[in-house]
C-alpha positions as CSV (number, residue, x, y, z in Angstrom):
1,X,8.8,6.5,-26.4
2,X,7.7,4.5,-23.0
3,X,5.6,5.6,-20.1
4,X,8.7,5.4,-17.6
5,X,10.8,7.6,-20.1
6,X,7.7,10.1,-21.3
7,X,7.0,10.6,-17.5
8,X,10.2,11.3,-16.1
9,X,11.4,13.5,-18.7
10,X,8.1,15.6,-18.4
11,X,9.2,16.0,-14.3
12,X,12.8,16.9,-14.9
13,X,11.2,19.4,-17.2
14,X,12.9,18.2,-20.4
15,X,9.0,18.5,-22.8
16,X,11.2,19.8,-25.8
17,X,12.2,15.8,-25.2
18,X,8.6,14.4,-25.0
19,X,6.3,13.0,-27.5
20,X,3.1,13.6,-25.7
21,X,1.7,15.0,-22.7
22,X,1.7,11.9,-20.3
23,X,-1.7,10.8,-18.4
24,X,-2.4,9.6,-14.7
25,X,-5.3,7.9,-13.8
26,X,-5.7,8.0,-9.3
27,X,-7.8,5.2,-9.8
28,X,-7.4,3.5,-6.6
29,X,-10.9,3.2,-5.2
30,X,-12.3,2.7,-9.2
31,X,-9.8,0.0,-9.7
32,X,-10.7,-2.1,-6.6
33,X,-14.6,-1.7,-7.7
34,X,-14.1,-3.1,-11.0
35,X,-12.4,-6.1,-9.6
36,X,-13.9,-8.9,-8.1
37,X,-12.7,-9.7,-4.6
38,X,-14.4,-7.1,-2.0
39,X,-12.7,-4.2,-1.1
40,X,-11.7,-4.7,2.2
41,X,-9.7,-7.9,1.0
42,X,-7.8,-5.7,-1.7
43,X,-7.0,-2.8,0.8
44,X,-5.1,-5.3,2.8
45,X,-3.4,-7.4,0.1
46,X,-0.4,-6.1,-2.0
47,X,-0.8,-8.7,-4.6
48,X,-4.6,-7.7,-4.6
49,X,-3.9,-4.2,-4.9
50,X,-1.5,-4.6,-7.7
51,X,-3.8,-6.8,-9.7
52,X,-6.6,-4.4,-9.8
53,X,-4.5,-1.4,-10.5
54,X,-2.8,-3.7,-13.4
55,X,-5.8,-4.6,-14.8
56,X,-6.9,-1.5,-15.4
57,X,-4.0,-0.3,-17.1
58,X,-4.0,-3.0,-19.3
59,X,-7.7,-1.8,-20.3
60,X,-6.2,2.2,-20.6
61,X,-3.0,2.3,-20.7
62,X,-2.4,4.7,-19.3
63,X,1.2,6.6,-18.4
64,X,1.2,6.5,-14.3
65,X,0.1,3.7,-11.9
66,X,-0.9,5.6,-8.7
67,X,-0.6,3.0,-5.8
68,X,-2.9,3.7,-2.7
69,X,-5.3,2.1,-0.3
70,X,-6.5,5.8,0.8
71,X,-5.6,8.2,3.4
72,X,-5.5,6.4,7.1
73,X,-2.9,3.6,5.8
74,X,0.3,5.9,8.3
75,X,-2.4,6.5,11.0
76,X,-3.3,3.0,11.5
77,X,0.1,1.8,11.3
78,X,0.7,4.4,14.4
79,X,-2.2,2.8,15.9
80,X,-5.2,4.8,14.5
81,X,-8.9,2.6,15.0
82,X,-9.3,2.0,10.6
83,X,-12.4,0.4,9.4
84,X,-12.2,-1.3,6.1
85,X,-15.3,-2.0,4.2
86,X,-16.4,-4.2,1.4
87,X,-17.9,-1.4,-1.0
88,X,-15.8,1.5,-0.2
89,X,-12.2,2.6,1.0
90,X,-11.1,2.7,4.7
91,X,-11.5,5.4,7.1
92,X,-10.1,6.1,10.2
93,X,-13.2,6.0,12.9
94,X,-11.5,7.2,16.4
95,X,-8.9,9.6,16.7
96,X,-6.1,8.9,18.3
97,X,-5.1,11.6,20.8
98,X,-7.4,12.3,23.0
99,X,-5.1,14.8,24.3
100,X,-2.1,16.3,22.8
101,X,0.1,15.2,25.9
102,X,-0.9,11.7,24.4
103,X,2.2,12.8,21.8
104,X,4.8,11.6,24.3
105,X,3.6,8.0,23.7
106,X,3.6,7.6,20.2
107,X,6.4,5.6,18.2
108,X,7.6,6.0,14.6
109,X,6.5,3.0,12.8
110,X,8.2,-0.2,11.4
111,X,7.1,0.2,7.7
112,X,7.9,-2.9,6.9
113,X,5.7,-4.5,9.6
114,X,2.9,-2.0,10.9
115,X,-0.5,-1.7,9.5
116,X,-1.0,-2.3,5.7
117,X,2.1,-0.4,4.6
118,X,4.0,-3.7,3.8
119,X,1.4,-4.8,2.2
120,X,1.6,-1.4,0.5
121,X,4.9,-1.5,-0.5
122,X,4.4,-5.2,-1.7
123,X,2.1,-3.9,-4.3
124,X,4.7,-1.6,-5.4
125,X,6.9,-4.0,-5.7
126,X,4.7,-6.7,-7.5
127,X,3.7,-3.4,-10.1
128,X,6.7,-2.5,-11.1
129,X,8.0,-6.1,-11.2
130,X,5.0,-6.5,-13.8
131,X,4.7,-3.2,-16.0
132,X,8.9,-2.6,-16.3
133,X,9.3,0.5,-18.4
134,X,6.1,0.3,-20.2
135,X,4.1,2.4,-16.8
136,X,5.8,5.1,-15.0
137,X,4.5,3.7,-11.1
138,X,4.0,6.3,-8.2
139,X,4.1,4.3,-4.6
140,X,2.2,7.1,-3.0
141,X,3.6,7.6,0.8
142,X,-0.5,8.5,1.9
143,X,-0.3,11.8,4.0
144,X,1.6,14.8,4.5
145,X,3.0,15.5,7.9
146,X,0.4,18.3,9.0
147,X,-2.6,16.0,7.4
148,X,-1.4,13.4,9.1
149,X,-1.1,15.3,12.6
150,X,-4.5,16.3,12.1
151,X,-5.6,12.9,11.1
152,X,-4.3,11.7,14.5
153,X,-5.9,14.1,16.6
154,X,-8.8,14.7,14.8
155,X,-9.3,17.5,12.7
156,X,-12.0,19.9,14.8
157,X,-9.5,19.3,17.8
158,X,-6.0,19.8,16.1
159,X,-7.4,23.1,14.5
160,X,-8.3,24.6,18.1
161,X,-5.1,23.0,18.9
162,X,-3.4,25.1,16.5
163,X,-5.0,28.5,18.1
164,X,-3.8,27.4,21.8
165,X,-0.3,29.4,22.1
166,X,0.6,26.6,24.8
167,X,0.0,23.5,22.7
168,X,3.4,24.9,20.3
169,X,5.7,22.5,21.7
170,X,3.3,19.3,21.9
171,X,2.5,20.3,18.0
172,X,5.8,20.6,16.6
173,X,6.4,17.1,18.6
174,X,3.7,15.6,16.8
175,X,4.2,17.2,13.5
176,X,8.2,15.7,14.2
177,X,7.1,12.4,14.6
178,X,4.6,12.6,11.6
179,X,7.6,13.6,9.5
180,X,9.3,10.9,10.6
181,X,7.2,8.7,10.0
182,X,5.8,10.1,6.9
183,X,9.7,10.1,5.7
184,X,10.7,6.7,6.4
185,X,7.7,5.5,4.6
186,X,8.5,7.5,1.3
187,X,11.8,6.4,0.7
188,X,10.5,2.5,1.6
189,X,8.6,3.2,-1.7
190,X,11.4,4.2,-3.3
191,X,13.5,1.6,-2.3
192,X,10.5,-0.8,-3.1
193,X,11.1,0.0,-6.2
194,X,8.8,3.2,-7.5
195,X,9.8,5.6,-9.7
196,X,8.3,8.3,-7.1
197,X,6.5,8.9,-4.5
198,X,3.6,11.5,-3.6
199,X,2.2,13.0,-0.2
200,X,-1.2,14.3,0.1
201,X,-1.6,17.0,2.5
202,X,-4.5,19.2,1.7
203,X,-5.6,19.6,4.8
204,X,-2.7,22.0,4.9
205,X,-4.5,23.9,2.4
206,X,-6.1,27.5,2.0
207,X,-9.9,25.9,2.2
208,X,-8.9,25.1,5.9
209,X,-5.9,27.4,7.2
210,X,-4.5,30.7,6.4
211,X,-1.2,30.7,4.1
212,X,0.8,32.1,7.3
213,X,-0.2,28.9,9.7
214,X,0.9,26.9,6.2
215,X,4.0,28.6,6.5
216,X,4.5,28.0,9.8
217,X,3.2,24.5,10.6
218,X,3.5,22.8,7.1
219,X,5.3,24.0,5.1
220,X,9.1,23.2,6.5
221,X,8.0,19.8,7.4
222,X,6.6,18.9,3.9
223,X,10.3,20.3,2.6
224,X,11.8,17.5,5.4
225,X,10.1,15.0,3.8
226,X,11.2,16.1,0.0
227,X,14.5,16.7,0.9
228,X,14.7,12.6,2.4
229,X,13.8,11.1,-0.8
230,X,15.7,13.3,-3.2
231,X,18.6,12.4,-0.9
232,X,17.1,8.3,-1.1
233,X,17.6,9.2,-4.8
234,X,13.9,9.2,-6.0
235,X,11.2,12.0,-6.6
236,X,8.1,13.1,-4.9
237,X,4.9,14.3,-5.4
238,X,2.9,17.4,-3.3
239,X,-0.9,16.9,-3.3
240,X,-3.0,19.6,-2.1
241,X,-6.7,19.7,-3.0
242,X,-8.8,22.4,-3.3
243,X,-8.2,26.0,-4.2
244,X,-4.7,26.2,-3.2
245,X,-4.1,28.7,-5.5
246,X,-2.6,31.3,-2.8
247,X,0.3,29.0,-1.3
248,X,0.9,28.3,-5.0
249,X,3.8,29.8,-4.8
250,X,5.1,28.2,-1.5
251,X,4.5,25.0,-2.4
252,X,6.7,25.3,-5.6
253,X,9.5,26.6,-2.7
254,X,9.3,22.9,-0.8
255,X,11.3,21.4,-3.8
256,X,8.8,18.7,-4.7
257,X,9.6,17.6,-8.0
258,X,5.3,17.4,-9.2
259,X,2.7,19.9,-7.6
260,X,-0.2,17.7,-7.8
261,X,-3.8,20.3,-7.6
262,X,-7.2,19.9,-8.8
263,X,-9.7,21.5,-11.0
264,X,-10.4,24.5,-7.8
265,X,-6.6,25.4,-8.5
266,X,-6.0,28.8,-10.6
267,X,-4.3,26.7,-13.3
268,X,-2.7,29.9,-14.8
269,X,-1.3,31.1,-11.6
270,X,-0.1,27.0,-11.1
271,X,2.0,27.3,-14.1
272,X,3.2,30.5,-13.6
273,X,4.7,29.2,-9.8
274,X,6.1,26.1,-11.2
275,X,7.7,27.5,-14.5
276,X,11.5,25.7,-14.5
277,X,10.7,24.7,-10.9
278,X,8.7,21.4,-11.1
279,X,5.8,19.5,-12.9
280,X,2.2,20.1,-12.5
281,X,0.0,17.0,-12.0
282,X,-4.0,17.2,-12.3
283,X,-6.2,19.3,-12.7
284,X,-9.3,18.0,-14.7
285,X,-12.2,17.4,-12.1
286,X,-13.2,14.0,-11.1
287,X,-16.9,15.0,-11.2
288,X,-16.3,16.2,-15.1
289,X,-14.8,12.6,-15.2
290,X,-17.9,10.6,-13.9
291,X,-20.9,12.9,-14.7
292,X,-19.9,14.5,-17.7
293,X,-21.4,13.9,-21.5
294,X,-18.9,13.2,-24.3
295,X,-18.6,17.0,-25.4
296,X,-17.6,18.4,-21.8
297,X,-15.0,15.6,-20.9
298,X,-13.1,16.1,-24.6
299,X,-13.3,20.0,-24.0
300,X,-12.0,20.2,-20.3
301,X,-9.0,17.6,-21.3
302,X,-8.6,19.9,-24.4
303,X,-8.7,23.3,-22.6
304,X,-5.7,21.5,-20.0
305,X,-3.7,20.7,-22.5
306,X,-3.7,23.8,-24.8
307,X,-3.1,25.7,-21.5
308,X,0.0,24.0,-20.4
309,X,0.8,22.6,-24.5
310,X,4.3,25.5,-24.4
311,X,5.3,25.1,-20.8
312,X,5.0,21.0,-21.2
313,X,5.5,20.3,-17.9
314,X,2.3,19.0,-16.8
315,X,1.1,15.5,-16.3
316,X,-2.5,15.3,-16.8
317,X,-4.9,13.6,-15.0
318,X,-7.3,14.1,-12.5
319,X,-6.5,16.3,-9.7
320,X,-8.0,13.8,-6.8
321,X,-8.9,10.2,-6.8
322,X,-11.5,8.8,-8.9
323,X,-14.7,7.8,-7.5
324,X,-15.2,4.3,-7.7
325,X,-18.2,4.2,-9.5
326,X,-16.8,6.3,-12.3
327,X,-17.8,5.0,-16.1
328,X,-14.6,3.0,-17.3
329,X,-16.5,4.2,-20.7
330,X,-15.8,8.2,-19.5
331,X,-12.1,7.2,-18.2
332,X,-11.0,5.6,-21.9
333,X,-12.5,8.7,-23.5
334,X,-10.8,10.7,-21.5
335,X,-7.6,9.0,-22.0
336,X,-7.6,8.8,-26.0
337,X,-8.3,12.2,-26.1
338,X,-5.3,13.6,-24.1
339,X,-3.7,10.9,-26.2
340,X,-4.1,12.1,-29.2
341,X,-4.6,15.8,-29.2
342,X,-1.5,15.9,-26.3
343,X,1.2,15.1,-28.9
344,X,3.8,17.5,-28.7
345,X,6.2,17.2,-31.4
């Protein structure tokens, strides 16, 4: 059985189907280190980005290729101040409302020409191209509409934004156009050629508001941007780090096809939500993955697998992105392990 088949029958939930557990690897930032060209050349370069990530599946093979080049690849294209660096991922330096009335002037981008999200969508293109069937590729769409909204504002300020009873209407304007926007670039990936797509919006999450302002300014958007690529014909990904363990339940209501969490997650209560609903994605800890001894990384993967082993609708992988500097030695233990002891039938 291939990657793309493995994979896709895990997500549609058909594990009696399945050989094995299948493993992701968000490897995005470890990838680039390991190659040779600096990473503020690969962040910008599709054919760079899908070299590094290919390389490293060659060395793993692994089930999923997660494509990404971080988390401010939609704010610059909507014209966000990024800094890329040579050693380490970009970040967005200067918000970009200074005021919420500052909404008015902002513009959906051209995904095929703003920013890096051609470029983006070029190494989606150039993966898939190169791995066929043999790698199940996720063109992630980088952030969810609220993340994204907060991204653009700046975090601090779009929180007290989100107390002020009079900033409703400039916030649901913003959180529009970041659906929009967020929308237009998931579906490119499809069309690109991916065999899904994934939205990260964790600052959406518990860690930083209550489940009732997730309800209310999250929630419904996120279910926007599902409901667009399921009609472009592809299938999507929710990412929300940290303990999201109390809107468990409401993100399994958006209709994403994966739930992807981490190791803070109540991973009983996860499968419990997403039972005949949708595939779980994660949750082993990154820092288990980079600073853990041999014992501790075969007994986390282990303890994962004979957790979800009789639901079998869980992809397993890390529940975040690698660090960069993460042992490639730690990563190919990791991966034989749920390898071998996640054989199903």
């Amino acid at each position: 059985m291939n990657s793309l088949l493995r994979t896709t029958r895990t997500i549609e939930l058909r594990g009696s189907q399945v050989d094995r557990i299948p493993i992701d690897l968000p490897s995005f930032a470890m990838a680039a280190h390991l190659s040779s060209a600096p990473m503020d050349e690969i962040f910008i370069s599709g054919r760079l980005m899908a070299e590094s990530q290919i390389n490293l599946w060659k060395e793993l093979q692994h089930d999923v290729i997660l494509l990404e080049n971080g988390v401010a690849a939609l704010a610059g294209a909507l014209g966000a101040r990024v800094e890329f660096y040579p050693d380490s991922p970009p970040e967005i330096v200067e918000p970009l409302l200074e005021d919420l009335s500052e909404v008015e002037k902002l513009e959906v981008p051209d995904v095929t020409k703003d920013g890096t999200l051609p470029e983006l969508l070029q190494a989606t293109r150039i993966t898939k191209e190169r791995v066929s069937s043999k790698a199940f590729v996720m063109g992630r769409a980088d952030q969810g509409p609220f993340s994204l909204a907060a991204h653009l504002r700046g975090i601090e300020r779009f929180m007290m934004d989100l107390m002020d009873p009079g900033k409703k209407e400039l916030i649901a304007r913003l959180l529009e156009i970041c659906t929009e926007t967020v929308s237009r670039f998931a579906c490119a990936q499809i069309r690109a050629g991916a065999d899904a797509t994934s939205m990260g919006d964790s600052i959406a999450g518990p860690e930083l508001i209550s489940p009732e302002m997730y309800r209310e300014f999250a929630r419904d958007y996120e279910e926007e941007v599902i409901s667009a690529v399921q009609e472009e014909g592809g299938l999507i990904a929710l990412h929300i780090c940290g303990d999201c363990s109390k809107i468990l339940d409401q993100m399994a209501l958006t209709g994403a096809d994966i739930l992807e969490i981490d190791e803070k997650a109540d991973f009983a209560r996860a499968l419990k939500a997403t039972r005949g609903k949708s595939c779980l994605l994660g949750p082993i800890s990154p820092a288990v993955l980079k600073n853990g001894d041999r014992e501790e990384i075969i007994s986390k993967t282990r303890e994962v697998i004979d957790s979800a082993r009789e639901q079998a609708n869980l992809i397993i992988g890390p529940g975040c992105a690698l660090p960069q500097d993460t042992p490639l030695e730690n990563i190919k233990l990791f991966v034989d392990t749920a390898r071998e002891y996640g054989a199903l039938n």
